[in-house]
N, C-alpha and C positions, 0 to 999 in steps of 0.2 A: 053532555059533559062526562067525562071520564071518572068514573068509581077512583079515587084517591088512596081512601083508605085500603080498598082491592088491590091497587096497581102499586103500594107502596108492599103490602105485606108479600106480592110476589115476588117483585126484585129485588125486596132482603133476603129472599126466602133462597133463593136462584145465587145469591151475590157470596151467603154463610155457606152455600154448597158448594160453590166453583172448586174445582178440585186441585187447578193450577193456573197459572197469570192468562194464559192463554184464554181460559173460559171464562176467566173474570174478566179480561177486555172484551170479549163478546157480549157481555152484561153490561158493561159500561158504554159502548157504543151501541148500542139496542134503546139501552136507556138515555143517556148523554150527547149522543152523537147526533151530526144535523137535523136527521130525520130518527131523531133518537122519541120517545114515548115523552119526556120528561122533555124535553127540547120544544116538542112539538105543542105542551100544554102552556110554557112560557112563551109562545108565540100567538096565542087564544089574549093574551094582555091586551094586546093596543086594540081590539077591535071589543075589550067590552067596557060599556058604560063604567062610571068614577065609582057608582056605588058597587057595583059585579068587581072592580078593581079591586077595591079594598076590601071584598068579603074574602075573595079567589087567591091575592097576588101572594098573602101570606103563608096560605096553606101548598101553593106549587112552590114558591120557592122554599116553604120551610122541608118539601119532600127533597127538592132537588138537593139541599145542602143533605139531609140526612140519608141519600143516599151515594153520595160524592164521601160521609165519611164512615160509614159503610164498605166501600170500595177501599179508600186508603187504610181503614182498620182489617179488611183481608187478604190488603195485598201486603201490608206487613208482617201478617201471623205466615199468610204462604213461605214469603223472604227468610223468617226465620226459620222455619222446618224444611228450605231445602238447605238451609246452613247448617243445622244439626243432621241432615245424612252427610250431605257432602265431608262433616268434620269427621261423623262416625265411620265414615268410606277408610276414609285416608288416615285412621290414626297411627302414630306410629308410635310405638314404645321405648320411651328414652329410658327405661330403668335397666340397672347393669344386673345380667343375667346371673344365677347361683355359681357360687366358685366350686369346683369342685374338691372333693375331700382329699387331702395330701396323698392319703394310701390309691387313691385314687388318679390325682395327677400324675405323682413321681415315677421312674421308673428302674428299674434294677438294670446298670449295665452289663452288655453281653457276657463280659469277661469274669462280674460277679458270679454270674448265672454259673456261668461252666464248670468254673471253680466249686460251686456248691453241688452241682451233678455230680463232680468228678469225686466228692466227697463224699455223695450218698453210695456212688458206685463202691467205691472202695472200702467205704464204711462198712459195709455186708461183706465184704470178702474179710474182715476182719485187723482192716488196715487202719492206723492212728497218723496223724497230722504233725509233721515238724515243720519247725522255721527259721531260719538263721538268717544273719544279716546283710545286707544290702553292699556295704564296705567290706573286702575281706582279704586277709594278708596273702601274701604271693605261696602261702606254704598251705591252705588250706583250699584255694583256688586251683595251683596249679601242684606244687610240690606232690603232697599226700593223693593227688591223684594219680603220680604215676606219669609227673611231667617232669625229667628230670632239668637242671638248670642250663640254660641255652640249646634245650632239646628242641627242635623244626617244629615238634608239636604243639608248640606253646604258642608258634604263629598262625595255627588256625584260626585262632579267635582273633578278633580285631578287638584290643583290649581299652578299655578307659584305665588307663596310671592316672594314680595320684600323687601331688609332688612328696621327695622323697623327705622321710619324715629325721628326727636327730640322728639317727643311727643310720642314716642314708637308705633304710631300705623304704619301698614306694608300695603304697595297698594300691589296691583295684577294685572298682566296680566289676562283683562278680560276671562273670560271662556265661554261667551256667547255674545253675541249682545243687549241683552236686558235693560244692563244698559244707552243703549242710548231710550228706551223707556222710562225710566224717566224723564230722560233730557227734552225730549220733551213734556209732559206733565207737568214738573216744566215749561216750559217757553213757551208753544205753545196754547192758547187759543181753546176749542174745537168748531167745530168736526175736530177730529183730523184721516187723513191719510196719512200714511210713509210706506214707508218700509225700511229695515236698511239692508245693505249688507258690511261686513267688514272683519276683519282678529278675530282669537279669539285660544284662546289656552291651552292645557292641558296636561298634561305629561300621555302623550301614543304615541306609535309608533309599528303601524304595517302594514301591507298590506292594510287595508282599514281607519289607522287614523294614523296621524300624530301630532307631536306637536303643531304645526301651521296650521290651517286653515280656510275655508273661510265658513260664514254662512249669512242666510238672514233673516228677522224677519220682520211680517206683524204689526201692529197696527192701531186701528181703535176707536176711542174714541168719542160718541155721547150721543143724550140722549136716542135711541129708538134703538141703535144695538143689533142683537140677531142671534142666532147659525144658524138659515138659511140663512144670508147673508152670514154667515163664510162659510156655506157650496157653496152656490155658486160660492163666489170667489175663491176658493180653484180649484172647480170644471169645472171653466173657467181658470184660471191658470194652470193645467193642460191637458189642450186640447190644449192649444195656445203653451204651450212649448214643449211637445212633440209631438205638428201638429198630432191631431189624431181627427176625428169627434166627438166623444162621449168615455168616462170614467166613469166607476163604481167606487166609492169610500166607504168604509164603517171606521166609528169612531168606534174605542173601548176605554173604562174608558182607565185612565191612573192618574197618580199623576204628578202633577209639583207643588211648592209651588208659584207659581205668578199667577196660573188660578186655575180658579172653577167653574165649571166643567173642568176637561183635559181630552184631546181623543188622541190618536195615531189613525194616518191616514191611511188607506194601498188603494191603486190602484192593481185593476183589473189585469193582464199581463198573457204571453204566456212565456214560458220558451224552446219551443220547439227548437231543435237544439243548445240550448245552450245560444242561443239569446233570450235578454229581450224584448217582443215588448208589448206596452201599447194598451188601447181598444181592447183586444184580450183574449182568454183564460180561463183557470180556477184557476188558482194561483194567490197569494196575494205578494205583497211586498209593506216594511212599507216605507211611502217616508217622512212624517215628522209629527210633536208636535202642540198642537193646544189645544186653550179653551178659556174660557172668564174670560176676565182680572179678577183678586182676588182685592174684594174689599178693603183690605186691601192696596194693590199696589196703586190703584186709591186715597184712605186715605193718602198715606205717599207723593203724590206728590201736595197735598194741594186740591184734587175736591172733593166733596162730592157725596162717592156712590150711595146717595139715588136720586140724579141729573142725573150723567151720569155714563154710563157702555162701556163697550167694548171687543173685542177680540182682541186674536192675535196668532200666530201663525209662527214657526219657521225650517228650514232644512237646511241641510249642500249643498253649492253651489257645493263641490268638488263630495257629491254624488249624486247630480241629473246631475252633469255635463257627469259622469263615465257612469250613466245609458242610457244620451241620446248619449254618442259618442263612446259607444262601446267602455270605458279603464279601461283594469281588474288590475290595478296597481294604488294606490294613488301614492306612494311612487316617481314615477317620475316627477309628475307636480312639485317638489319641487327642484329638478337635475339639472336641465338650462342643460339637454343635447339639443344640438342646432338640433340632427336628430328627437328623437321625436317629439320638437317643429314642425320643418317641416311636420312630421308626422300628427300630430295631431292638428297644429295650421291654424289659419282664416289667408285669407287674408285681408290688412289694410280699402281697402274701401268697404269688404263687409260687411257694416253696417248692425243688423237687426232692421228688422221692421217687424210689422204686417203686414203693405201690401204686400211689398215684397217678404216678408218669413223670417223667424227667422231663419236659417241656411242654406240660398241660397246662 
């Protein structure tokens, strides 16, 4: 007769160790199975005597139940521990990620950007900030500049009229910056230096112009200014904003009726690969308008030519902005799509400076 208490304390012992269902049905069918240990002792029943029956029957089957719940108590605890990897495998995390901090989301559009370059730049050469209005009468737009009335000249721009007010005369959405150069000469005691950077507007729209947009305007008003300081500051102006050691510049005639002599400007550049890079190359591109002020301009805001003279000089913020950040599209800085802004936009405290860097 089979050791009981042996044969029970093994295949608890074998059943608490199984390490997975696999090895515990091998202990279950070793034990339970036809010719299982524990099978084979309830089949010893019918061949012994009433009294052997009743000493034996209760002690094999009390084995057999308490290893059947043995078996179902490890095949439980196994069930749950491959639940808890399987849960810990695959958990995924529903909780909503940290927002980030505004100075940290937002972004500084291009146009801000340039505008505050153009200010540091200027700042140091010793230039101060005007601004005039958005709306402006036919006399400080076009008159005061030396646009006489039904002059040809006055059809260069493509103008926004607005309807004509009691007295029938009609304002305009200025078309340039320059009407605030009189302003400032009507009320600013010379030697006068500004630069004007503002919104301005004309009916065109296409890839490189839009209705709206943004220009800057140099003015310099003294008794001894002459085209070699234009050319200078021009010529430091453009090293500082496109961060480059040294620039070739060359003037050709040009017409504007508010200067006399006028030049168009062009910079030196490299075209190679498709990219514009400045202080490089053999190719020209024109970057903006320049000459000294028209005596008559100087006449209509009360100084006397024969006193003081001046220059000045003007370019679109949107395309020096294009040329220095690499964007072949006007048409979106005007969109508020919030992915190019990301794209393309500063962040809020990288302020420029000249010391620091103007796009650092």
């Amino acid at each position: 007769m089979t050791d009981l208490s042996a044969l029970k304390g093994d295949l608890l012992t074998r059943i608490s160790a199984a390490p997975d269902e696999a090895a515990l049905e091998a202990v279950r069918i070793e034990a339970l199975g036809k010719a299982g240990s524990i099978s084979g002792l309830l089949k010893t029943l019918g061949t012994m005597t009433p009294d052997e029956r009743r000493e034996k029957g209760p002690l094999i089957n009390g084995l057999r139940d308490e290893v059947q719940s043995a078996l179902a108590a490890r095949r439980e605890a196994l069930a749950e521990a491959a639940l808890e990897a399987r849960l810990a495998a695959e958990t995924v995390d529903v909780s909503l990620p940290c927002r980030e901090a505004p100075e940290a989301l937002g972004r500084i559009h291009p146009i801000s950007q340039v505008i505050d370059e153009l200010t540091a730049i200027f700042a140091d050469m010793g230039f101060s900030v005007a601004e005039g209005p958005d709306i402006e009468t036919d006399f400080y737009n076009f008159t005061a500049l030396n646009f006489p009335v039904g002059h040809p000249a006055r059809e260069m721009h493509d103008t926004f009229f607005l309807p004509p007010d009691a007295r029938g005369e009609r304002k305009v959405l200025r078309t340039h910056t320059s009407p605030v150069q009189i302003r400032t000469m009507k009320t600013v005691e010379p030697p006068i230096r500004v630069i004007i950077p503002g919104r301005t507007y004309r009916c065109d729209s296409d890839q490189t112009h839009t209705p709206m947009f943004h220009q800057v305007e140099g003015l310099v008003i003294d008794k001894g200014s002459h085209l070699g300081h234009l050319k200078w500051i021009l010529e430091e102006f453009c090293k500082a904003f496109f961060e480059v050691d040294g620039v070739t510049m060359r003037f050709r005639p040009s017409f504007f009726p508010f200067t006399e002599p006028s030049m168009e400007v062009d910079i030196q550049c490299s075209r190679k690969g498709g990219e514009i890079r400045f202080g490089e190359g053999e190719d020209w591109l024109e970057i903006l308008g320049c000459g000294m002020v028209h005596p008559n301009v100087i006449r209509n805001c009360g100084l006397d030519p024969d006193v003081y003279q001046g220059f000045a000089w003007g370019m679109g913020i949107d395309r020096i902005a294009m040329l220095k950040y690499g964007m072949p599209d006007l048409r979106p800085f005007f969109e508020a799509d919030i992915r190019w802004l990301t794209h393309y936009g500063f962040r809020p405290l990288d302020l420029p400076t000249l010391a620091g860097g103007l796009s650092a």
